[in-house]
C-alpha positions in Angstrom: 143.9 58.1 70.1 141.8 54.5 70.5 140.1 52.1 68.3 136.5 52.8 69.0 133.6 50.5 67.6 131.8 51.5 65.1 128.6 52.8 66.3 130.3 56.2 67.6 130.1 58.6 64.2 132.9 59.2 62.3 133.4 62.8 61.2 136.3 62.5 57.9 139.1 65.0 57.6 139.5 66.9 54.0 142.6 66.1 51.8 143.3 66.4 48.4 139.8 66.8 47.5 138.5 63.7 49.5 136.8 63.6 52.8 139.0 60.5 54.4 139.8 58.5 57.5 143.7 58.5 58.4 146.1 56.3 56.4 146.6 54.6 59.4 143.1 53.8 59.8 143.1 55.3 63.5 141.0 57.6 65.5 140.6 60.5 68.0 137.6 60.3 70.3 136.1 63.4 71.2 133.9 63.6 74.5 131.1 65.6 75.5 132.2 67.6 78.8 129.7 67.5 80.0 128.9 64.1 80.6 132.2 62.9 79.7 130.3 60.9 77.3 131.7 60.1 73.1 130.3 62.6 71.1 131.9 61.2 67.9 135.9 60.6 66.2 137.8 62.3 63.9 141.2 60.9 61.7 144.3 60.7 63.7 145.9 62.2 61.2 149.6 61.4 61.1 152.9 62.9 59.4 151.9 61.1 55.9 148.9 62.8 56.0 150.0 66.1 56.4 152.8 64.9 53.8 149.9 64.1 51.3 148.2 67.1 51.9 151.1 69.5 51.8 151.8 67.9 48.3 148.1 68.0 46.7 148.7 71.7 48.0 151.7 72.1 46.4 150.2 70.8 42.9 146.8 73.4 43.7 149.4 76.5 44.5 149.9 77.4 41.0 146.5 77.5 39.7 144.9 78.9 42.6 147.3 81.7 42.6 146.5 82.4 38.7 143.0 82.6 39.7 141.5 86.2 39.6 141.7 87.4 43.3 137.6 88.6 42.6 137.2 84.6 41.6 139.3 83.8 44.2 137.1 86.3 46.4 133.9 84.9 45.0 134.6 81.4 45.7 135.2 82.6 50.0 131.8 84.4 49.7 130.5 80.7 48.4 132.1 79.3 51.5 130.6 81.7 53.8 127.0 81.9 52.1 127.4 77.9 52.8 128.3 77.9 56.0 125.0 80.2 57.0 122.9 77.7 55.6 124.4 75.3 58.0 124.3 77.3 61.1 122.2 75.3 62.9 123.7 72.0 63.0 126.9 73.9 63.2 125.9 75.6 66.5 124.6 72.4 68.4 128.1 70.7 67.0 130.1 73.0 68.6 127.8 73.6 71.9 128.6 70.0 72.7 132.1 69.8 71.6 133.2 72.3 73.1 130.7 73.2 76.5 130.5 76.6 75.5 127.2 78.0 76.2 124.5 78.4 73.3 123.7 81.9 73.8 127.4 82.9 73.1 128.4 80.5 70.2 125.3 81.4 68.5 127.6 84.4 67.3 130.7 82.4 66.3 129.3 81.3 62.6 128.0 85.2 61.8 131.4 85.9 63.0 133.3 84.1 61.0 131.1 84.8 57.6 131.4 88.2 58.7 135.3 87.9 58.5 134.9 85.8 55.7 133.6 89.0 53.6 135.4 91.1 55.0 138.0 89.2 53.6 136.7 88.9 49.9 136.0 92.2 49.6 139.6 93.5 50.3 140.5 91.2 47.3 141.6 94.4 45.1 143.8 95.7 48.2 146.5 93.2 47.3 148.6 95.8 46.0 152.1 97.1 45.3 154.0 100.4 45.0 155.5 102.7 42.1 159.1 103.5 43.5 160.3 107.2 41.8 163.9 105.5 42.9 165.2 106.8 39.3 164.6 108.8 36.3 165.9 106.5 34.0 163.8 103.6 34.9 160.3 102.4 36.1 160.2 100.9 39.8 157.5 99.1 41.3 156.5 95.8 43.4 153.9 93.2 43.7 152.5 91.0 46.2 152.3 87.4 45.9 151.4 84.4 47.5 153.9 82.1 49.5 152.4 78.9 48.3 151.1 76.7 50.7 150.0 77.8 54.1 149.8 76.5 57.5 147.2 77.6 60.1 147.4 75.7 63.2 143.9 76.4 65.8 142.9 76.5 69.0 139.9 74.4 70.8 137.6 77.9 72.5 135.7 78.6 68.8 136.8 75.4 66.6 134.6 76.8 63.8 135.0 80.2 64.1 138.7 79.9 63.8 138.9 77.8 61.1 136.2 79.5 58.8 137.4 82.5 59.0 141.2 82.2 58.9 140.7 80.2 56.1 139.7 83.4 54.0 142.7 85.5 54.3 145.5 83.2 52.7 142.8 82.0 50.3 142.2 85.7 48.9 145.9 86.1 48.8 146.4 83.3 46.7 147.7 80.7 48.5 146.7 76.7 49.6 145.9 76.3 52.9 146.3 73.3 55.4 144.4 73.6 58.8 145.3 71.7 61.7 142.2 72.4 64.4 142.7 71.3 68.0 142.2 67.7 69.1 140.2 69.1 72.0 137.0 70.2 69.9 137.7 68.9 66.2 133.7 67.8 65.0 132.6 71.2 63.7 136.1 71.0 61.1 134.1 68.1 59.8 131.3 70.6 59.0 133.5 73.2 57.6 135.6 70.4 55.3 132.5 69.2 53.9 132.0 72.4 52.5 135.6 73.2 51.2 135.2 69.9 49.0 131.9 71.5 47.6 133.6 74.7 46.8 137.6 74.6 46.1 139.6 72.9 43.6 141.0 69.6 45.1 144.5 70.9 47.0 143.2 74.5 47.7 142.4 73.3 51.2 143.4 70.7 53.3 141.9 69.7 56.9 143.7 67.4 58.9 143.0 66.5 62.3 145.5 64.5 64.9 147.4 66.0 67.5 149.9 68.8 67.8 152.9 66.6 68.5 152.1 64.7 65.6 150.0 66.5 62.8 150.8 69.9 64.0 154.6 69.1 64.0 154.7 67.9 60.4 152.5 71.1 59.3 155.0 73.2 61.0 158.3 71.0 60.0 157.4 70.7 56.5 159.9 72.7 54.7 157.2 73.4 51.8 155.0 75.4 54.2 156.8 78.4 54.6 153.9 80.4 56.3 152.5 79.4 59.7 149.5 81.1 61.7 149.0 79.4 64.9 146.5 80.4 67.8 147.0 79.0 71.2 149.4 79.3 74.4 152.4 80.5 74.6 154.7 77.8 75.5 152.8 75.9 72.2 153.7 79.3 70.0 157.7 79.1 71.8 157.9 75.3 70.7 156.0 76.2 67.3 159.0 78.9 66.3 161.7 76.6 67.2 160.6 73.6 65.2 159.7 76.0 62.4 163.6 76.6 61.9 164.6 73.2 62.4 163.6 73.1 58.7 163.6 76.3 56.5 163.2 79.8 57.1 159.4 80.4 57.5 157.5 83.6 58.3 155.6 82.7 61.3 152.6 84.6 63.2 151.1 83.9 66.7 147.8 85.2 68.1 149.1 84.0 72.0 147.5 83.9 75.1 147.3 87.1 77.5 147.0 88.0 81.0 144.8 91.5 80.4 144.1 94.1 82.7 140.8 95.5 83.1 142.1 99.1 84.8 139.2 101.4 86.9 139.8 104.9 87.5 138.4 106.8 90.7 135.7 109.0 88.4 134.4 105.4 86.4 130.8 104.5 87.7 131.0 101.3 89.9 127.9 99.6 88.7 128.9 100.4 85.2 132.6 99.1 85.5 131.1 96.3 87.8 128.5 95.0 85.3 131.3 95.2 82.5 134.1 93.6 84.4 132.2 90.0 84.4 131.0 90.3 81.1 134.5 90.9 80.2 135.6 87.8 81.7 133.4 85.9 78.7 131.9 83.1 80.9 129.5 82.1 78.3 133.2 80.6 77.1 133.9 79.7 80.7 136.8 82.6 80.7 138.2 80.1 77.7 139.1 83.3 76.0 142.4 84.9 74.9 140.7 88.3 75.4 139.2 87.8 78.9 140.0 90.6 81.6 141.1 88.6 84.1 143.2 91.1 86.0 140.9 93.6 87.9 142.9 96.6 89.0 140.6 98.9 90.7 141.0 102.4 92.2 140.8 102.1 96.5 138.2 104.8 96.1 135.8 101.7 94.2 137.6 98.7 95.6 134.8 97.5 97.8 132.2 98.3 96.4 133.3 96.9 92.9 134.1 93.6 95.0 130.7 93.5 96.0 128.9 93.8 92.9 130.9 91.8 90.9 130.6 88.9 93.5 127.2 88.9 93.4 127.1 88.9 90.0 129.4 86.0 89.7 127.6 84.1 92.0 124.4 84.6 90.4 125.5 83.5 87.1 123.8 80.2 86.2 126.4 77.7 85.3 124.7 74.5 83.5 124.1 72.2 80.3 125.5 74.4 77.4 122.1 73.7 75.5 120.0 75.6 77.3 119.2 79.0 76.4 119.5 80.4 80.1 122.7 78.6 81.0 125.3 81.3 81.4 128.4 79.2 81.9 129.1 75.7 80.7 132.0 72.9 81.7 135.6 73.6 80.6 136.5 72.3 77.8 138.9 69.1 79.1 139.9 67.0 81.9 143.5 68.2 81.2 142.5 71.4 81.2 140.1 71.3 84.2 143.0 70.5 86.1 145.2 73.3 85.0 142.8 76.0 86.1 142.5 74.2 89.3 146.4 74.3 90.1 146.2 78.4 89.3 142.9 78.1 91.9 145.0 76.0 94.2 148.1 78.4 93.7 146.0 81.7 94.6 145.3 80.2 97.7 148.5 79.4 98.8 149.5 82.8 98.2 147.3 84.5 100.3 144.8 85.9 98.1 141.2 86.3 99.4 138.8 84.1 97.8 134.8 85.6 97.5 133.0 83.0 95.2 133.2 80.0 94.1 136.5 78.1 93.4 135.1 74.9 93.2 132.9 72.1 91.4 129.0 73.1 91.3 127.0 71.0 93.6 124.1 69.2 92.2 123.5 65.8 90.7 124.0 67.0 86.5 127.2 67.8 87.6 128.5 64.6 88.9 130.4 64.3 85.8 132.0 66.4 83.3 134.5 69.2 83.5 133.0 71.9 86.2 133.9 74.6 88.0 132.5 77.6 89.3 132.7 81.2 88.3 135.3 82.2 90.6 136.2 85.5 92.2 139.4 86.0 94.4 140.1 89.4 95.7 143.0 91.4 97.5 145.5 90.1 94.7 148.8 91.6 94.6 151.0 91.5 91.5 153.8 89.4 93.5 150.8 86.4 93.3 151.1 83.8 90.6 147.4 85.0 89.7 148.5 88.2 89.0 151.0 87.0 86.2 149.9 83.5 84.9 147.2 83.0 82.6 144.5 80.7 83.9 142.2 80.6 80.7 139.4 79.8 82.7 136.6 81.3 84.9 139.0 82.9 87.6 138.7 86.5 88.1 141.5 88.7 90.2 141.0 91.9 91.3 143.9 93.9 92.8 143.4 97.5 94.6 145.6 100.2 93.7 145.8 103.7 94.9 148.8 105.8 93.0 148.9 106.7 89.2 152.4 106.4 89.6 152.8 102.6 90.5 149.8 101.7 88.8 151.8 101.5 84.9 154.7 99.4 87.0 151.3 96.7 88.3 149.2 97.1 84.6 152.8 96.2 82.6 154.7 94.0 85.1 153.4 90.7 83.4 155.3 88.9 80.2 151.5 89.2 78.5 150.5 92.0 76.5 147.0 91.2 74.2 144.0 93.4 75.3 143.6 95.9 78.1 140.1 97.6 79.3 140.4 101.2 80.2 137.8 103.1 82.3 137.3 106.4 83.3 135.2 109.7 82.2 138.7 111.6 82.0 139.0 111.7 78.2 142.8 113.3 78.9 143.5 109.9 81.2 141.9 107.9 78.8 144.3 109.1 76.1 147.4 108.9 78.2 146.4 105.3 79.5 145.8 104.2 76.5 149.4 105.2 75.5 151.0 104.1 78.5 149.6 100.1 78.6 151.9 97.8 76.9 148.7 95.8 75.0 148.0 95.1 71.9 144.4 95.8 71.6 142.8 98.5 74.1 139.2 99.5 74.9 137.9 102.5 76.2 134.8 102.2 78.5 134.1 98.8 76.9 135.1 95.4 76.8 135.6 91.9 74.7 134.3 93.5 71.4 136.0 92.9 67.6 135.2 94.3 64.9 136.4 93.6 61.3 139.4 95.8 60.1 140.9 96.6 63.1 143.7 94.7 63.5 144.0 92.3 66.6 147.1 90.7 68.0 149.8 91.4 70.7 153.0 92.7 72.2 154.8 90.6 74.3 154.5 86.7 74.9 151.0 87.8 73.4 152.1 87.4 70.3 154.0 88.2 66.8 151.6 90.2 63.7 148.3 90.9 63.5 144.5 89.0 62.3 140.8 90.7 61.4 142.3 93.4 59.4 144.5 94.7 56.2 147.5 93.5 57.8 146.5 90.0 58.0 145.6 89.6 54.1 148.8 91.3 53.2 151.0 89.2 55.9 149.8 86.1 53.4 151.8 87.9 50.4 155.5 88.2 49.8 156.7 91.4 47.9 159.0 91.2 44.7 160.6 94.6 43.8 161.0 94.8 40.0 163.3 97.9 38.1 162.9 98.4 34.0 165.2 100.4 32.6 163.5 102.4 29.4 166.2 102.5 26.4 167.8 106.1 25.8 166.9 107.0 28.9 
C-alpha cells in the first residue's frame, strides 16, 4: 500500500453503483512479474469501505431478491455476453498481472461465461419440497436468499474467479460483495466496469485492499452471513474463526490440496507420462489448487516414467507470458517465489533426488521478475515434507510404490484431500481406487479437466461444500419449512 504518482493507471473498485478510489484516498500497486515493473493500482480498500458496501448491499437485498429468478437469470447472461466482448483486453490484463501464460488464460473468460450460464439456466431449480408429514395439513418449503453475500478470491485466475462466482448467489437472490486478491486485482477492474453497466446500484460490490484489512471486515461483518472463500488453508482456518467472532455465518472453502496422481503397473508409461506434466498445469506455473503434484508410480514404470517426464519438464519453454509458445511464465509474487523455494530447499534437505530444474532460468529476460524452473524431484518418500505440504508451484514429486496394500496408507496419509488422478486399464481397480482415495474430485485416465454441473470441492483441509454445480446455487439459499392446517380437516 504506497502513494504512487499519477502517471501509473488507476483501475476503480465498484461500490454502491460507483466506480471509486478508497475513502482514504490510498492505493495498492500491482507489478508485472515479470519485470517487476508497475503495471497499474487499485483502491486500498479499508473496513469503511467494505462497511459502505455491505450497507448499499443491504438496501439492494430486498429488491434483488423480489426480482424474477429468469430476470435475475437474464441479467447474469448480460454480464457474461459482456464480458465476451471484452475478452481481449481481459486476456492481456490478466497475462501480465498474473504471469500466467497466454495459451492457458485464453480459456479463463469462456470459462467463466460458461459457468456464468450454466448458472442462469438452473434459475427454475431453486426449489422446495411438498412434505406428506400429515393429513390434516399442507407441508412444504422454500428456498431463499441469505441477503448479502461474501466471496473472498484467490490471485491464479483473478477473472475467472470472480465472474463466475459472481453468478451463483446472484441467481439465488442475493447481493454480493467480492474481495479479489491483492496479488492480481486489475482484471476486477474489468469485471466492475461491467456490473455497474448491468445491476442495480448495491447488487454487487467490488472492493479491493488486503485480506487483513478488506477481507477481515467482509468476513467480520455480522450482515454478511454467507462467506465463499478460495485460497490456502491456513487463510480458510483464520477465515472460520473470525467468521464466529461475530454471528453465526454459513461459510464454504474451496482449499488448497496436495493431489495424487496414482499409476498402476498395466497404465501405458508414455500415456501416464505425457499426462502427469500436463497435470501439473504449468501454463499456471503449478499455481493451481488442482495440480497433481504427488506422483505415485508403480516400481514396474518408475524409471521409465522418471525419464520421460524429465525430459518433458525440461523441455518445457518457460518465458514472457505473452508469447504464444511460452509454456511457463514467472510465479505470481516475490512472497510467493520465496515460499516455493523454501519447499525446494526443504526437499533437498530431506534427501529426495532432484532431476530438473530447481532453480532460476538462466538468461538475460530473466534477470528480474519472479522465476523458477519447472522442477522435478524424484525418489520421494511420504516421510518428506514434499510428500505432505502443498508447494503451489512448479514442483513435481514422484514416489515409487510396489504393494496395493501400503499404497491407500501413502495416497491418504496427507491432511489434503481435493483431486486425485487414477490410472490403469483395470476397470475393476479403477472402481475400487476410486472408492478407496480420500479426494474430493477423482479422474479416471485423465487429468485437470472441469466441467459444469459436477460439483468440485474437497474432503479434508481441502475444503468445506461444493462449486460448478447444483449444490453451489442451492448452498446460496436458506430453506423455510411452512405447515397450513386446512379447516375441518
Amino acid at each position: 500500500m504506497t502513494s504512487v504518482g499519477t502517471d501509473l493507471k488507476e483501475y476503480p473498485m465498484l461500490v454502491d453503483g460507483e466506480l471509486c478510489a478508497s475513502a482514504a484516498g490510498e492505493w495498492i500497486v500491482s507489478l508485472d512479474p515479470s519485470t517487476e515493473e508497475p503495471l497499474g493500482k487499485v483502491p486500498a480498500g479499508s473496513r469503511l469501505d467494505v462497511e459502505r458496501a455491505v450497507a448499499s448491499a443491504e438496501r439492494a437485498a430486498g429488491p434483488w431478491a423480489a426480482t424474477s429468478a429468469t430476470d435475475r437469470a437474464a441479467l447474469v447472461r448480460e454480464l457474461a455476453r459482456r464480458a465476451t466482448s471484452r475478452a481481449p483486453e481481459l486476456l492481456e490484463l490478466e497475462v501480465r498481472d498474473t504471469g500466467n501464460t497466454k495459451s492457458r488464460m485464453v480459456k479463463d473468460v469462456s470459462m467463466a461465461t460458461t459457468l456464468m450460464e450454466y448458472f442462469a439456466g438452473l434459475a427454475l431449480e431453486l426449489k422446495g419440497e411438498t412434505i406428506p408429514a400429515s393429513a390434516t395439513g399442507l407441508h412444504f418449503s422454500v428456498r431463499e436468499p441469505y441477503g448479502v453475500v461474501g466471496r473472498i478470491l484467490a490471485f491464479n485466475h483473478p477473472f475467472m474467479f470472480a465472474a463466475s462466482r459472481l453468478a451463483a448467489p446472484l441467481v439465488a437472490g442475493n447481493t454480493v460483495v467480492l474481495k479479489p486478491s491483492e496479488e492480481s486485482p486489475l482484471s476486477t477492474s474489468i469485471l466492475a466496469e461491467l456490473c455497474a453497466d448491468v445491476f442495480p446500484p448495491g447488487v454487487v460490490s467490488i472492493v479491493t485492499g488486503t485480506g487483513r484489512e478488506a477481507g477481515a471486515a467482509l468476513v467480520q461483518h455480522p450482515a454478511v452471513r454467507r462467506l465463499s472463500f478460495i485460497g490456502s488453508v491456513p487463510t480458510g482456518m483464520e477465515i472460520q474463526r473470525l467468521a464466529a467472532t461475530t454471528s453465526v455465518k454459513h461459510v464454504s472453502l474451496e482449499l488448497g490440496g496436495k493431489n495424487p496422481f496414482v499409476v498402476f503397473p498395466d497404465a501405458d508409461p508414455a500415456a501416464v507420462s505425457a499426462a502427469a506434466v500436463a497435470a501439473m498445469n504449468f501454463g499456471h506455473q503449478g499455481q493451481s489448487c488442482g495440480s497433481t503434484s504427488r506422483l505415485l508410480v508403480h516400481a514396474d514404470l518408475y524409471d521409465e516414467v522418471v525419464d520421460r517426464v524429465a525430459a518433458s519438464m525440461a523441455a518445457i519453454k518457460v518465458g514472457m507470458p505473452l508469447r504464444d509458445d511460452t509454456g511457463m511464465g514467472p510465479l505470481n509474487s516475490a512472497r510467493h517465489l520465496a515460499n516455493v523455494r523454501s519447499h525446494v530447499a526443504a526437499a533437498h534437505e530431506d534427501g529426495a533426488r532432484l532431476v530438473t530444474g530447481g532453480g532460476r532460468p538462466r538468461g538475460g529476460e530473466f534477470d528480474r521478475g519472479y522465476w523458477l524452473e519447472p522442477t522435478l524431484f524424484a525418489d520421494v518418500t511420504p516421510d518428506m515434507r514434499l510428500f505432505r505440504n502443498e508447494v503451489f508451484g512448479p514442483v513435481l514429486g514422484i514416489t515409487r510404490w510396489t504393494d496395493d496394500d501400503d499404497l491407500w496408507g501413502m495416497v491418504n496419509g496427507v491432511d489434503y484431500g481435493l483431486t486425485a488422478s487414477i490410472w490403469t486399464n483395470d476397470l475393476n481397480r479403477a472402481l475400487l481406487a476410486a472408492r478407496a482415495v480420500r479426494a474430493g474430485y477423482v479422474w479416471i485416465n485423465g487429468t485437470s479437466s472441469h466441467f459444469p454441473g459436477t460439483n468440485f470441492g474437497g474432503v479434508k483441509q481441502s475444503g468445506l461444500g461444493s462449486e460448478e454445480g447444483l449444490d453451489e446455487l442451492l448452498s446460496f439459499t436458506e430453506q423455510k419449512t411452512v405447515n397450513i392446517f386446512l379447516p375441518g380437516r
